[in-house]
N, C-alpha and C positions, 0 to 999 in steps of 0.2 A: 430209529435214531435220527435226529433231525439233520441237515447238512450244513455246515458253514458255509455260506456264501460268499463268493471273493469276488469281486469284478478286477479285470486286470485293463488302466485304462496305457492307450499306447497314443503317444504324440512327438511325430516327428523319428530320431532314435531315441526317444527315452519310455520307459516302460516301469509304471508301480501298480502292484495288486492294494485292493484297498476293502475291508469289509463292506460288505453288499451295505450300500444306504436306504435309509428309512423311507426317502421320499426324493422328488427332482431337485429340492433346493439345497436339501446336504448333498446328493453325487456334484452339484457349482461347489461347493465349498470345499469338498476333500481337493477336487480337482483344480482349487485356488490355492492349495497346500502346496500342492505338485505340480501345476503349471501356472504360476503369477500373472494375473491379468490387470495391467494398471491402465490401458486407453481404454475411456469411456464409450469410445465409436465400437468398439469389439466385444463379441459374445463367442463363448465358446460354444461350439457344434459337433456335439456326439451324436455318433455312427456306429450303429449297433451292423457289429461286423456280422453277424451269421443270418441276421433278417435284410442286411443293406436299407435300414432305412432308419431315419434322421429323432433324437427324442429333444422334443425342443420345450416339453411340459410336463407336471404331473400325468396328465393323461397318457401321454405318451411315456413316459414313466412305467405307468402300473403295466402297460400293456406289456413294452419291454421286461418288468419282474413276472407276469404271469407265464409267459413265453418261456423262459429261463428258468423258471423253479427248480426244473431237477441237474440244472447244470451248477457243479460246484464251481468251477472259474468260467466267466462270461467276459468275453471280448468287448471293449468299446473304444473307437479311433478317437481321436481330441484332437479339433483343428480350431484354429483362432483365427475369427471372419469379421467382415463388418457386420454389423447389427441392422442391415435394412437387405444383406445376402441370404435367398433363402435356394437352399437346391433341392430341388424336383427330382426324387426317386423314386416317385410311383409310375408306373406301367401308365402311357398315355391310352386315354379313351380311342376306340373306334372312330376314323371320321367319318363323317356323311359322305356322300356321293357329291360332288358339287354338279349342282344344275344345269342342267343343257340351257347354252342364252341363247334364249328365242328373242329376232326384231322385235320388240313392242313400239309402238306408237308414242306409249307413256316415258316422257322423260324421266320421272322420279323413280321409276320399277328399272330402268336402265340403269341410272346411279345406284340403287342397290342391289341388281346383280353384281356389276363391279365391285361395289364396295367387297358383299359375300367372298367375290373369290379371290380378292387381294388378305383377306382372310387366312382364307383358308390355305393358301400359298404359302403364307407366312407360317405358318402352322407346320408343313410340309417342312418348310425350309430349315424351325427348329427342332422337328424331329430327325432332320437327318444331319445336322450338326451336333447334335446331344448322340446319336449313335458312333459317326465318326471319331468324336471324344474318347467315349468309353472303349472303343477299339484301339486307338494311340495308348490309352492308359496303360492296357491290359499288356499291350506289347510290349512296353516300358518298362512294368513290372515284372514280365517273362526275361527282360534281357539283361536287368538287373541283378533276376536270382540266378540264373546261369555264370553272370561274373562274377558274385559273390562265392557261389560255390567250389569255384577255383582257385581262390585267394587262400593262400597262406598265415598266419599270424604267427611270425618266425618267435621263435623263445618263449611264447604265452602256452602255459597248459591248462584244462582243463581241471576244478577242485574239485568235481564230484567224480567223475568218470575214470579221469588221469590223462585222458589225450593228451599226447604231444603234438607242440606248433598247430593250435587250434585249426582245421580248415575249414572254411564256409563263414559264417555268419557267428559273429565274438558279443557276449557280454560282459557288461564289466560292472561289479556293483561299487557304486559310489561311496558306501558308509565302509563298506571292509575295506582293509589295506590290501591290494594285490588278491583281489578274487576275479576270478574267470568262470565263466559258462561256455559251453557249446552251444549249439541250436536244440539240441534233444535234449541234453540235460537241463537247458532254459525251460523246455514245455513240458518238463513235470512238475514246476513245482515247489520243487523242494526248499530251495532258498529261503529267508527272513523273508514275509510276505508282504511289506510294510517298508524295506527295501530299493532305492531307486536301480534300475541296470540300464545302462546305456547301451543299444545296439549298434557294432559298428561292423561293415564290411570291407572297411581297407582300413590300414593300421593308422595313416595321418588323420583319419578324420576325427581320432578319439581326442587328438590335442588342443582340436580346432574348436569340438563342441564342450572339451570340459572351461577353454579359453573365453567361450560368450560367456558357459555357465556363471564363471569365477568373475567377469564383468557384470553381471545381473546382480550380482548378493549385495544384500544391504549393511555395509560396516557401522559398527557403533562409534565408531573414532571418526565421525565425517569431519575435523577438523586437521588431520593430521593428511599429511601427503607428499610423496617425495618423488627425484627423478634419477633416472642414470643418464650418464652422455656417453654410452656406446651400448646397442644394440643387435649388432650384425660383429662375429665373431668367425675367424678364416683362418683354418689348421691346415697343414699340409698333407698329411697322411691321417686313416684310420684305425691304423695301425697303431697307438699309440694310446694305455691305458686308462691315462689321467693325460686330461687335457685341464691347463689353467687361464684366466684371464682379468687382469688390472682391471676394474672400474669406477667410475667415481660416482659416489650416493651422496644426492644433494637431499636436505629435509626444508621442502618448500609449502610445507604446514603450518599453522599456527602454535604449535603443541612441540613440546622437548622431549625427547627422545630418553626414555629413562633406561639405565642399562639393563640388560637382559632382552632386550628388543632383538628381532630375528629377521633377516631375509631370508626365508623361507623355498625351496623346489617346491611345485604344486604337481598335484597326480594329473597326469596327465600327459607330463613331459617326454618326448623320445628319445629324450639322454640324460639319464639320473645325473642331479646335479645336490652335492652337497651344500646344508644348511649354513649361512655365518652368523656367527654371533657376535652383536654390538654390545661392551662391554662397557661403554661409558655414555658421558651424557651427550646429548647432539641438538643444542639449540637450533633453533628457527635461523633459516639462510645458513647451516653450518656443512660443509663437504667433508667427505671420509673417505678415503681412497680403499678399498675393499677386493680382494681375491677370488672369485669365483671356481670352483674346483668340480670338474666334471668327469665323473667316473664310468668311462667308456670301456665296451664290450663289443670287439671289433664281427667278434662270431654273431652278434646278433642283427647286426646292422645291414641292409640289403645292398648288395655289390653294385645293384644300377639307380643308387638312391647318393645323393651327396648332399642336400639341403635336409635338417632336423630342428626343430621347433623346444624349445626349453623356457618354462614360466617360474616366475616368481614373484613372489608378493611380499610385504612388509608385516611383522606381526609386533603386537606391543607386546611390556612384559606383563600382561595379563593373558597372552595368547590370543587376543582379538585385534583380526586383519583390518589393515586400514589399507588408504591410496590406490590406485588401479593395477592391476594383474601387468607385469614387465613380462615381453613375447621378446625373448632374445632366439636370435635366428644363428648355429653355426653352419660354417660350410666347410665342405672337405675339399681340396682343391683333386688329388685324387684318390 
């Protein structure tokens, strides 16, 4: 029976498995799917995790599929570089001996010893900066998984397993509403394989990176766009289930606001915030004074944490987001 081949590319914390591709120029194109490359100067550079070395062509391609045949999920890192960076992962050659410099008489045999061993110096010099490198790296990485594996992810459980308050290292898949992975349940498998998961090791980072993601998308409504004049919101206590807050939405787009239009909480957010709905029409330059309504869980909230991050966006009443992602910030005083 033959095996499905799935490569699983990883870039950055984000992670999607993708049918094994035909050749080097569709694995660019899924992975243009999955990671957007709009500057011209930048080439994407896959790093085949289990050989550590670099596929930058068909050739390097086939090699990488021959290698892997009988593995059903195959690793590959995705980093976005300039187009004239190339890095050197192959084992450097044996050096020569440099020459003993004998006085010669000959001037020009004296300029090329010199030259030779200004050479080879150099030589010397990037080999043991390229080893120091990879030694900082590795200890970086060592000291990374050790903090991660202490963290907590208070109120998040695990869908496949059941853990409670996930620890160690959290996925989150993008397309499902409130799915969780652990680290062991993430490495089988299981999940929709086609799937984005974002890996996160501390709980703020998930807000942070779904906040560029939600800044990166392309809206269909590029004419429409609007503002608030308050941003930064200051409760007293956590204590308190439902937190509210007055704001004023300006629509400083070209386009009227038809009703059923929506301010939107986006996933991501560390303090579930419910949706408003704009029931009437809101011409170009029109203000709206609007209620924001945030539905707090003081059990979930960490006792030495007082600043939380909460998004939201504009949606028309066809359901398609326009203007940029609003980062309103609360604080708890204590």
């Amino acid at each position: 029976m033959e095996i499905k081949r799935i490569i699983k590319l990883r870039a950055n914390n984000q992670a999607k498995r993708i049918d094994f591709p035909k050749n080097f120029d569709e694995l660019i194109e899924k992975t243009q799917s999955f990671l957007p490359l709009d500057d011209s100067t930048k080439r994407f550079q896959f790093i085949d995790e289990k050989q550590n070395m670099e596929i930058n062509n068909q050739e390097d391609f086939e090699k990488f599929s021959e290698t892997t045949i009988n593995e059903k999920i195959s690793k590959i890192d995705v980093n976005i570089v300039d187009k004239d960076l190339i890095l050197n992962l192959k084992v450097s050659e044996p050096k020569e001996e440099i020459p003993q410099i004998i006085e010669p008489d000959d001037d020009k045999i004296k300029n090329e010893i010199k030259e030779l061993v200004r050479n080879k110096m150099k030589d010397i010099e990037n080999n043991i900066i390229q080893d120091i490198y990879q030694s900082i790296k590795t200890q970086l990485k060592t000291n990374d998984k050790k903090k991660c594996e202490d963290f907590v992810h208070m109120g998040i459980n695990c869908n496949l397993c059941g853990m409670k308050n996930i620890k160690g290292i959290r996925y989150k898949c993008l397309q499902c509403p409130d799915y969780n992975l652990c680290e062991k349940c993430e490495g089988k498998g299981e999940h929709i394989y086609n799937h984005i998961l974002i890996k996160m090791y501390k709980e703020a980072e998930e807000s942070e990176l779904l906040f560029r993601m939600n800044k990166n998308l392309q809206y269909k409504n590029s004419e429409s766009n609007y503002k608030v004049d308050l941003t930064e919101f200051k409760f007293n206590s956590k204590d308190c289930s439902t937190l509210l807050q007055q704001v004023a939405l300006s629509n400083i787009g070209e386009d009227t606001w038809k009703p059923g239009a929506v301010f939107k909480c986006l996933p991501g957010s560390e303090i579930k915030g419910k949706d408003f709905n704009i029931n009437c029409r809101v011409a170009k330059g029109t203000t709206i004074n609007i209620e924001l309504n945030f539905e707090n869980s003081p059990e979930n909230l960490n006792p030495s944490i007082n600043e939380y991050y909460v998004y939201y966006q504009m949606f028309n009443s066809d359901d398609e987001a326009f203007g940029n992602v609003t980062k309103f910030k609360i604080i708890f005083k204590s």
